[in-house]
C-alpha positions in Angstrom: 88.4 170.8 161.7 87.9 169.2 158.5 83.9 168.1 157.9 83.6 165.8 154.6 80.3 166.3 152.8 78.9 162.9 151.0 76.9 164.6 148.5 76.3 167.6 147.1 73.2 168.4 146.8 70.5 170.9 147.9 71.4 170.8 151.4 75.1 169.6 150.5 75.5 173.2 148.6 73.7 175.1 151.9 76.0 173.4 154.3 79.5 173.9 152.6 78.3 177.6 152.2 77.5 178.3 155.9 80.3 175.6 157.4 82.9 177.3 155.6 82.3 179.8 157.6 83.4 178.7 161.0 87.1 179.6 161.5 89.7 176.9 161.1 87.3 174.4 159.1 88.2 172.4 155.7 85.3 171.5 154.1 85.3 168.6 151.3 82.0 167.9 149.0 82.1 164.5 147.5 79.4 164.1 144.5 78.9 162.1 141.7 78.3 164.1 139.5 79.5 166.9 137.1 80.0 170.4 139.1 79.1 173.8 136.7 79.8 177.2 137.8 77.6 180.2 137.5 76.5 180.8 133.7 78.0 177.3 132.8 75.1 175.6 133.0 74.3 173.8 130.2 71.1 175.0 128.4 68.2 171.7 129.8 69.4 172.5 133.2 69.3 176.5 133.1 65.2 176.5 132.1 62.9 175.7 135.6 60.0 174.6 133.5 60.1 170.7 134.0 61.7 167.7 135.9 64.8 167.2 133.7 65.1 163.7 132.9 67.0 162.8 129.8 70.7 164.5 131.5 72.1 164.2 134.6 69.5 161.9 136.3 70.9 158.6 138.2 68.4 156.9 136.7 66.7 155.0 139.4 63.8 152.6 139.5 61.4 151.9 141.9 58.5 148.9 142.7 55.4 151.6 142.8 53.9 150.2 146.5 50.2 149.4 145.9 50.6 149.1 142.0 52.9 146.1 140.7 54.8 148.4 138.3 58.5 149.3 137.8 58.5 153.4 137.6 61.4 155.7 137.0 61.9 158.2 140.0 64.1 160.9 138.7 67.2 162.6 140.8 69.6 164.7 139.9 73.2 163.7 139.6 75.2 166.8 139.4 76.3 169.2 141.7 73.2 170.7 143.1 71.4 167.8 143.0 67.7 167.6 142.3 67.6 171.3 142.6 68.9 171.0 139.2 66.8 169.0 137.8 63.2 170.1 139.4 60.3 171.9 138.5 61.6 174.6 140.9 58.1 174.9 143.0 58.7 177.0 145.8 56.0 175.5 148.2 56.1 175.5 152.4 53.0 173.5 153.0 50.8 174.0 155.7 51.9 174.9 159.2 49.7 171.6 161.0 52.0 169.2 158.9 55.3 171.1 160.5 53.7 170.6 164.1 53.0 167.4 163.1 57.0 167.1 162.4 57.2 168.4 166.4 55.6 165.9 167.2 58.3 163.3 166.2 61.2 164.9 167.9 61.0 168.8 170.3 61.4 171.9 169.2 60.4 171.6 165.3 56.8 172.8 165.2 55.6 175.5 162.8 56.6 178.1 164.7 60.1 177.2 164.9 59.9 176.6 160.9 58.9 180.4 160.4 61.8 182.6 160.8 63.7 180.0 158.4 61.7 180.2 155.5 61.3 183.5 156.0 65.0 184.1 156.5 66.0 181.8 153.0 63.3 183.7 150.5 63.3 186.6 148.5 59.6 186.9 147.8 59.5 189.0 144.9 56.0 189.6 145.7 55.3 189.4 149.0 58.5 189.6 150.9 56.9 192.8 152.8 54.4 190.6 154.4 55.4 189.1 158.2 55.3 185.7 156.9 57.5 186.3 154.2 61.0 187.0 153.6 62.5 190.3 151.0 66.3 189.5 151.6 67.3 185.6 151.4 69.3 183.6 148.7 66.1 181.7 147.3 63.9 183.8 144.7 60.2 183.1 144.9 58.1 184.3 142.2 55.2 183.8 140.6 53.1 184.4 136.8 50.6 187.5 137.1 47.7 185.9 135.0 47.8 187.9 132.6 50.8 186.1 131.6 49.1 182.7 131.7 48.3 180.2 129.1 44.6 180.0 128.1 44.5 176.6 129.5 45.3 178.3 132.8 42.7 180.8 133.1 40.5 178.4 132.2 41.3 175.9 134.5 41.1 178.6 137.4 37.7 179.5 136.0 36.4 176.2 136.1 37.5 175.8 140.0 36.0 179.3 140.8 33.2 177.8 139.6 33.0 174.8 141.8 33.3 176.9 144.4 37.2 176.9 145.0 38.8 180.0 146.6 41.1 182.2 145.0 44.3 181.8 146.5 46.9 184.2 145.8 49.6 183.2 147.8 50.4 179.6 148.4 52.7 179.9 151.1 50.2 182.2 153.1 49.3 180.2 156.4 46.3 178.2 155.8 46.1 178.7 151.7 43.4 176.1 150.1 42.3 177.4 146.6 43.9 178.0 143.5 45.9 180.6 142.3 49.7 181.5 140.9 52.0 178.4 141.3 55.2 179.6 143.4 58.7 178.9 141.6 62.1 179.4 143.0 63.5 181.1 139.4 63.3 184.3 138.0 62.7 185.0 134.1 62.3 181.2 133.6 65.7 180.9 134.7 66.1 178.4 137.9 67.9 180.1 141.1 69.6 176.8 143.0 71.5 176.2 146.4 74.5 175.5 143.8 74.6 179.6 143.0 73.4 181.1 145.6 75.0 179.2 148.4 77.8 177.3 146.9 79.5 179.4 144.4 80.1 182.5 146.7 81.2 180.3 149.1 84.0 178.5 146.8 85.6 182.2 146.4 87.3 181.4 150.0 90.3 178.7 149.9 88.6 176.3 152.1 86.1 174.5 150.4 86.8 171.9 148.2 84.6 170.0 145.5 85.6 166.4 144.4 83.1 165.3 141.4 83.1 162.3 139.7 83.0 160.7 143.2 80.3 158.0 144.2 80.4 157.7 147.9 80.6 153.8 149.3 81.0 153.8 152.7 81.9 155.6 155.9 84.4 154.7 158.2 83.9 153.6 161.6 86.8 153.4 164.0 85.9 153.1 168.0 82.5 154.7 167.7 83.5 157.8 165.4 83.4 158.2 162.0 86.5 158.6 160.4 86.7 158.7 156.6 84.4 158.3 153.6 85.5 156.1 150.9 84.6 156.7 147.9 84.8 154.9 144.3 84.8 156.6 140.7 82.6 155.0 138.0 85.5 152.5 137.0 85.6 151.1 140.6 88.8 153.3 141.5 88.6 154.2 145.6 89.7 156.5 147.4 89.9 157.5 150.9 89.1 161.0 152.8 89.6 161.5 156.0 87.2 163.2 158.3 86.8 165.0 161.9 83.2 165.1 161.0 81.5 163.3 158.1 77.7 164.8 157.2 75.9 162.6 154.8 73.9 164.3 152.4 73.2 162.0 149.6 69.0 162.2 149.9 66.7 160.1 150.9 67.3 157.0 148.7 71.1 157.1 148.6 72.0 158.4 152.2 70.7 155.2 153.9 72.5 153.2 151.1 75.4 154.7 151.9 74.9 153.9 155.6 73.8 150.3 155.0 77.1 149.8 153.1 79.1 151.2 156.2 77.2 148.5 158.4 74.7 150.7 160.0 71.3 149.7 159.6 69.3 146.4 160.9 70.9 142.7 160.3 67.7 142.0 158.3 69.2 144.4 155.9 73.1 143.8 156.3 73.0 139.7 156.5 72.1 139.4 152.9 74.8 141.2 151.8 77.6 139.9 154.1 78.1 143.0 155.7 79.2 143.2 159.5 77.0 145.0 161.6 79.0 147.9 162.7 76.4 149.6 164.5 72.5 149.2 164.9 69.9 151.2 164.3 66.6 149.6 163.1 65.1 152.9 160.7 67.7 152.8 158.4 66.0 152.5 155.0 63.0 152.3 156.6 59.8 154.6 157.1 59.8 156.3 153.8 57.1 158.8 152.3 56.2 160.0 149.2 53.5 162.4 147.5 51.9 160.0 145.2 51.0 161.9 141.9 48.2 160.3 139.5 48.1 161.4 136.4 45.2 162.2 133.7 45.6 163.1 130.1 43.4 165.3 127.8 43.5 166.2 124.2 43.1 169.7 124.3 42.6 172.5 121.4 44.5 175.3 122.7 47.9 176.6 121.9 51.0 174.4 123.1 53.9 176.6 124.4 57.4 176.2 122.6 60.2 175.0 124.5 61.3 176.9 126.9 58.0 178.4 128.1 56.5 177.3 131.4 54.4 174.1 131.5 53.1 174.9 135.1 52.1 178.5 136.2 48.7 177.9 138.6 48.1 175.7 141.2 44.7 173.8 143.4 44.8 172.9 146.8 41.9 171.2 148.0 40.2 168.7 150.7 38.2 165.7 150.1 36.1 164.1 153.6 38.0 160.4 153.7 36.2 158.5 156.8 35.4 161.9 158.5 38.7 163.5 158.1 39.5 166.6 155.8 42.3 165.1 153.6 44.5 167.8 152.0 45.1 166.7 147.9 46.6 168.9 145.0 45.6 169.4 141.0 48.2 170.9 139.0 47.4 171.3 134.7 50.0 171.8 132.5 50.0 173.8 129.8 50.7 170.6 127.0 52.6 169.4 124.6 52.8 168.1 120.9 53.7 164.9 119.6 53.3 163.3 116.4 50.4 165.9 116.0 48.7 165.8 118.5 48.1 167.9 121.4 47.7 167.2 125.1 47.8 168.3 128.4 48.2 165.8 131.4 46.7 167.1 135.0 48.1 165.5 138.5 46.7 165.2 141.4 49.0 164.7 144.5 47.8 163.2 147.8 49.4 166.1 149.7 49.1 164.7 152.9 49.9 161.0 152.5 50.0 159.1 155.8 51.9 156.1 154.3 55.2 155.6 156.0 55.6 152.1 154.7 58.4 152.8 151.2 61.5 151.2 152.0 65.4 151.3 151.1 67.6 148.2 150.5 70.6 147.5 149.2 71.4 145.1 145.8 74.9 144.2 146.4 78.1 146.1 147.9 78.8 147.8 145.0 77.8 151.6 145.5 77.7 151.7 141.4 74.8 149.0 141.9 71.0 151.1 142.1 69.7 150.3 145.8 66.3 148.5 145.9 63.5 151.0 146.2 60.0 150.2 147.4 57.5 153.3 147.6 54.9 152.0 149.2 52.6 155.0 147.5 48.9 154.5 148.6 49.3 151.2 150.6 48.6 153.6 154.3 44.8 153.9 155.2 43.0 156.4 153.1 45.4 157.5 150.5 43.8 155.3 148.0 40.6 157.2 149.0 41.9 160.5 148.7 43.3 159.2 145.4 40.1 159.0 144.2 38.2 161.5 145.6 41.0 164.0 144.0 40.8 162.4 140.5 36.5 162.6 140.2 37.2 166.3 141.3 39.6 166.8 138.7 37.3 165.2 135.8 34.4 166.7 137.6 36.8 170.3 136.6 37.6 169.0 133.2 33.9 169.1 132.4 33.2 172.2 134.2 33.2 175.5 131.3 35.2 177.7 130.5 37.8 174.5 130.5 35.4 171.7 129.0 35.4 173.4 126.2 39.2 173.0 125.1 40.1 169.8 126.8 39.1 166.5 125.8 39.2 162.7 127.9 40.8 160.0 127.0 39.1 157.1 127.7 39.0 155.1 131.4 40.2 157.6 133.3 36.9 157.7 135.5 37.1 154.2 137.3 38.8 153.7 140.8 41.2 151.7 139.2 42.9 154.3 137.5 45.1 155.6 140.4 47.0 152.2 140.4 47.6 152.2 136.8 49.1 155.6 136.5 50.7 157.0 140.2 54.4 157.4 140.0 56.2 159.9 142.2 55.8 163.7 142.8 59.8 163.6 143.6 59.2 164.5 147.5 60.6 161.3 149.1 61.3 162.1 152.9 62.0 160.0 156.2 64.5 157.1 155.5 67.2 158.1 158.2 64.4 160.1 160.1 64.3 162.5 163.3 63.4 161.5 166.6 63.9 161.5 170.3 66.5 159.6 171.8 64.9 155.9 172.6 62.7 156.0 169.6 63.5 152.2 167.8 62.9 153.9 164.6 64.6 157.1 164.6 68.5 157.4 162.7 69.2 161.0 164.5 68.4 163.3 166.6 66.8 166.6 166.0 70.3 168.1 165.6 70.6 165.3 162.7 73.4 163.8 164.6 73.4 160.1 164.4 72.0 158.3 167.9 75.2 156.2 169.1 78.3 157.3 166.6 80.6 160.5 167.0 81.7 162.4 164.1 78.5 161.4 161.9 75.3 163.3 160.6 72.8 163.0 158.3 71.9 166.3 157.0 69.1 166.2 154.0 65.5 165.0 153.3 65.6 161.7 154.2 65.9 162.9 158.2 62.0 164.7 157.7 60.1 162.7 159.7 56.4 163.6 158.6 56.5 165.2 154.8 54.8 168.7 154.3 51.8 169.0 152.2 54.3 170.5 149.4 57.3 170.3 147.6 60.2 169.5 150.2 63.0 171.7 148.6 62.1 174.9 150.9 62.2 172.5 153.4 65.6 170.9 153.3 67.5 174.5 152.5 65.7 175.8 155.7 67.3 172.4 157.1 70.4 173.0 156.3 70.4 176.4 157.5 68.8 175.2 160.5 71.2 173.0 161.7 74.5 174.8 160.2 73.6 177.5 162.2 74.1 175.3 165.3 77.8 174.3 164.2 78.4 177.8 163.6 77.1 178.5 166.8 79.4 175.9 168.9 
């Protein structure tokens, strides 16, 4: 059996590890991007410390939803995808947002999310406990504080003080506080899919990596998927054959990739000239996205040298938005210099954003052309509120001591309006080829992530989550992967 992989990814990386398992199977990973093997990586991409944007980022803009503004959304384009190129926050989320997930398509509550994550982690510190996991591929670890930057212990001070809860463990069930910021690295060195999954897995003779090779379309014939073409950045194509083709581009490329193959709504295809191969109405459609609005300070402390962690502690916190306790997120950084001066910017992060409304479509045929992305951040009922109630806690904290005394305002960052001038993304876009049960007008696949009404063809990555968690979705799409490679293995 020979299964081609469009993309390769987080979840690309996981699934050519476990597939190339099953006996008899040739496994082929088409990506874009440069491949590196274990202690190649160049220096930017070895340091978990911050989004990497100036390397191996596609580069993508996107219309912000409720603000009028263009804003960059970084991926990664290089073997391992954005797992390259992130923070490398280790975060579940809470367990109501998984059953909330159940609720879209059976058998995906929290309950059937535990053994997963606890079967991917190493938990360097908390691996003994029954929710956690001492023996998986993925490091989590965390800063003791008295490793932390001033700013840091301040901060935490100041929310002790306004009555937060210490929270030592993030991914403990039903965590709300602040405390240590869980990262997926150890030494300040990031631990990805790409190592840990990947790399032991290429040391068999089945499993083949093609980079350099954008993916434009898959190949229907009779109802089954066939082939992926593919193109190299001069416009070259070529052709690979599949028994089973498993997208896995993310969620903005992977219904590109679909659209270009005809799968999608007319609405979508018409413009383009593309014949509708097969429909299914969700394609590009349904997409969320934690909205992140950001506030700067001057600040007087120390600003760490590069590489030194700009994040290392972490508030999770509700706000009452028309009755309802909505879940939001503060995360400081540590700050940095330019031309002088010193500053530090804080986010909040609407960590359980109802919007569903972002959008994918395509601008042209060309897969070298950037698709058309709309986020729709804080356009859904009540994320502008929670917004705002998020942002006058964090100012209420900046002027709360032992913090107020080493961080500084800038100016008109306490009006309403200041959400819409400054939200961009928090990099956790789910839901564009999403879950459901079969009949569902807006679901792509099923919750095997087989695609409803074509043989041969899955999606297999983020854009499948149907309700994001109230956290960083990488633990989420390697427990994914995992999840539904253990099926094939299974058959």
């Amino acid at each position: 059996m020979r299964i081609v992989i469009a993309g390769g990814g987080t979840a690309g990386c996981v699934l050519a590890g476990r597939l190339g398992a099953i006996p008899g199977a040739e496994i082929v990973v088409l990506e874009a991007g440069p491949r590196y093997g274990p202690g190649g990586w160049p220096a930017e991409l070895t340091h978990a410390y911050r989004i990497i944007k100036e390397t191996h980022d596609w580069g993508l803009l996107a219309q912000a939803g409720a603000s009028p503004r263009m804003v960059h959304v970084p991926r990664g384009r290089v073997v391992g995808g954005s797992s390259i190129t992130n923070a490398t926050i280790a975060l579940r989320g809470l367990p109501e947002h998984y059953d909330e997930w159940g609720e879209y398509v059976d058998g995906y509550g929290w309950e059937s999310w535990l053994p997963w994550f606890t079967a991917i982690e190493r938990d360097l510190q908390y691996g003994a406990k029954p929710y956690h996991g001492d023996r998986g591929p993925i490091p989590v670890n965390r800063y003791p504080r008295k490793q932390w930057f001033s700013i840091f212990d301040r901060f935490t001070d100041a929310a002790l003080a306004r009555g937060h809860a210490w929270v030592d463990d993030h991914n403990a069930p039903g965590a709300v506080g602040v405390g240590p910021t869980p990262f997926n690295m150890i030494d300040g060195v990031r631990i990805t899919p790409a190592d840990t999954y990947l790399a032991p897995a290429m040391e068999r003779d089945n499993i083949t990596v093609v980079t350099g090779a954008i993916c434009d379309r898959v190949v229907i014939d009779n109802g089954r998927a066939v082939a992926v073409e593919v193109v190299d950045a001069e416009g070259t194509g070529r052709r690979y054959d599949a028994d089973q083709v498993i997208v896995a581009l993310g969620t903005y490329a992977s219904p590109a990739l679909l659209l270009r193959s005809g799968i999608g709504s007319a609405e979508k295809l018409r413009p383009h000239g593309i014949s509708m191969v097969h429909e299914l109405d969700g394609v590009g459609r349904g997409m969320q996205d934690h909205p992140k609005v950001s506030y700067r300070f001057w600040i007087d402390t120390d600003v760490p040298s590069w590489p030194n962690p700009w994040i290392q502690v972490l508030l999770t916190a509700t706000a009452e938005v028309a009755g309802k306790e909505r879940l939001f997120q503060i995360m400081p950084y540590a700050g940095i210099t330019d031309a002088g001066h010193r500053y530090s910017d804080w986010n909040v992060q609407v960590a359980d954003s109802k919007g569903r409304t972002g959008t994918i479509d395509l601008a042209g045929t060309d897969p070298r052309l950037q698709p058309r992305i709309g986020m729709g951040w804080l356009e859904a009922e009540g994320d502008m509120d929670v917004a705002v109630a998020a942002g006058r806690e964090l100012m209420a904290l900046s002027r709360t001591a032992p913090v107020a005394e080493v961080v500084h305002s800038w100016p008109n960052q306490d009006d309403d309006g200041h959400a819409l001038r400054t939200v961009e993304t928090f990099h956790h876009v789910v839901g564009t080829c999403r879950m459901g049960r079969p009949g569902d007008k807006t679901a792509v696949v099923g919750g095997d992530c087989r695609v409803f009404g074509l043989e041969g063809l899955s999606v297999i990555d983020a854009s499948v989550i149907p309700r994001i968690p109230s956290a960083n979705t990488h633990l989420a799409v390697i427990a994914l992967a995992e999840r539904i490679a253990a099926q094939w293995v299974d058959q």
